[in-house]
N, C-alpha and C positions, 0 to 999 in steps of 0.2 A: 724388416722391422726387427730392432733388437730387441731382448731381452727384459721385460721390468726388474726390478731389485728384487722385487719378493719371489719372484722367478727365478733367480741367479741364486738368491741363499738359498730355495728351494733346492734348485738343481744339486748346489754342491756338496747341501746335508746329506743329497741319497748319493749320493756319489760317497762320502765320507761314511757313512751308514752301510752302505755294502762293501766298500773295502776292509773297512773294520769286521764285519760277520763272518767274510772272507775268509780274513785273515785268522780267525776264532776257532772259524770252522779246521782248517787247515791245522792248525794245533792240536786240536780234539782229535782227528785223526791220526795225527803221526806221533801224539805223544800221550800217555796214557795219564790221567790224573796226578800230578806232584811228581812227574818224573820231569829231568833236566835233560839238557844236550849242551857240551861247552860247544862253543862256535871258536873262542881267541881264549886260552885258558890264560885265566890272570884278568879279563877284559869282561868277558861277554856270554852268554847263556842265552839258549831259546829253553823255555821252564812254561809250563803248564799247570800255572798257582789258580789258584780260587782266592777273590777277596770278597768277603763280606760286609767289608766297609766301605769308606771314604781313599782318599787320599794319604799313600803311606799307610794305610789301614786302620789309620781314624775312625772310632765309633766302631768296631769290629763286632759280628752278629748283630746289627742292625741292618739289614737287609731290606726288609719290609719299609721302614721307615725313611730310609735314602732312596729308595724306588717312590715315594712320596713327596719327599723334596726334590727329586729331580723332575718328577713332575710337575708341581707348583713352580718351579725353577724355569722348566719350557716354558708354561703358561704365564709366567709372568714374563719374561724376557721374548715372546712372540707377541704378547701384547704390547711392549715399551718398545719393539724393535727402532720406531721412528723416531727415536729419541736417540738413537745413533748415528751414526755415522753412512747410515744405507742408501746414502747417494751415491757414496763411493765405492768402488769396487773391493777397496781395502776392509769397508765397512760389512761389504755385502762378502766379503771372502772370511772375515771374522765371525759373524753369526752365522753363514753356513756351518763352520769348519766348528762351530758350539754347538747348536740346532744335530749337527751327525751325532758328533761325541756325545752329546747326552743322550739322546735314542737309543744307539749301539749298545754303551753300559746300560740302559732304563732295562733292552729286552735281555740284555744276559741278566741282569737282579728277576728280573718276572719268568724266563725260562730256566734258570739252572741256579737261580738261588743264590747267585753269588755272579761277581763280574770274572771272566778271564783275562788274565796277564800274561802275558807271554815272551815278553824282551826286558831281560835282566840283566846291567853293567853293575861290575863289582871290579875294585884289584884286592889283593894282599895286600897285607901290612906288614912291618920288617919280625912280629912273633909270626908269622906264617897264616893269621886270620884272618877273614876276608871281611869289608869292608863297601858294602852293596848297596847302590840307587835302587827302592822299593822298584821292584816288576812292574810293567805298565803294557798298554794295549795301543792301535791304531786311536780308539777313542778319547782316551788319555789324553797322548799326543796334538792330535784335534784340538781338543777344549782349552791345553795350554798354549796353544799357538795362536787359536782364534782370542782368546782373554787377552795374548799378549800384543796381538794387532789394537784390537781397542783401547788398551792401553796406552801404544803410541799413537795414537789418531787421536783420542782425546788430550795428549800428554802436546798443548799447543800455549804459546809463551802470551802472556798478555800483550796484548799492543801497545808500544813503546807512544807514551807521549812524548808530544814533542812541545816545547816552549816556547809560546810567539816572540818572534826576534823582539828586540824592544827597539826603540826609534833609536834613530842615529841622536846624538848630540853630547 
């Protein structure tokens, strides 16, 4: 007997929920608050930022209050789940891989006051100044992959009418 839907987005949440804390934890260890590590100078950073906000750091020291909308956020979107797509496994791998992502950041806002970031693309610019994709987390990632499945699962073309031939004559 396989799996139900709400089984499978279950499963993958904590499967994305501990890879994400994981991975958190792992940073908090090897790199001490606001310090960096180039990995491809010119390219790439492992950094150990705190954000306080949103996205891009949207809302910035709203902590408190984004720990509340991502709550309302789960609670509504576990309640509408069946208005998705969650027959499908694309559906059911969407709201897990959102269901992780937002736990993961919920408990870094409720434990440590701030979400961890820790994978930073940047290049130079031809004055020598850099040029950087906001720092993001396993969670991150998650939420924008899972938004972007549902996006193409609902993104489906109207059904083409077709024209009853008209009688010969």
């Amino acid at each position: 007997m396989g799996l139900n839907a709400n089984w499978r987005i279950g499963l993958l949440a904590l499967v994305v929920f501990v890879l994400d804390q994981l991975t958190k934890l792992a940073v908090r260890l090897a790199l001490p608050y606001g310090e960096e590590r180039v990995v491809l100078d010119g390219f790439f950073r492992f950094v150990h930022w705190g954000n306080t906000g949103a996205a891009w750091s949207l809302f910035r020291n709203n902590n408190a209050t984004l720990a509340i909308i991502a709550l309302v956020a789960l609670l509504i979107l576990f309640l509408a789940r069946h208005h998705f797509e969650i027959h499908t496994l694309g559906g059911q791998f969407a709201l897990g891989f959102i269901f992780g992502g937002i736990v993961g950041n919920l408990l870094d806002r409720l434990l440590h006051n701030h979400v961890t970031d820790f994978l930073y693309f940047y290049v130079y610019r031809r004055d020598g100044s850099e040029a950087g994709f906001p720092a993001f987390n396993v969670a991150d990632t998650a939420i924008c992959i899972g938004v972007g499945l549902l996006l193409l699962l609902s993104w489906k073309g109207e059904p083409t009418k077709t024209e009853p031939a008209s009688p010969p004559g």
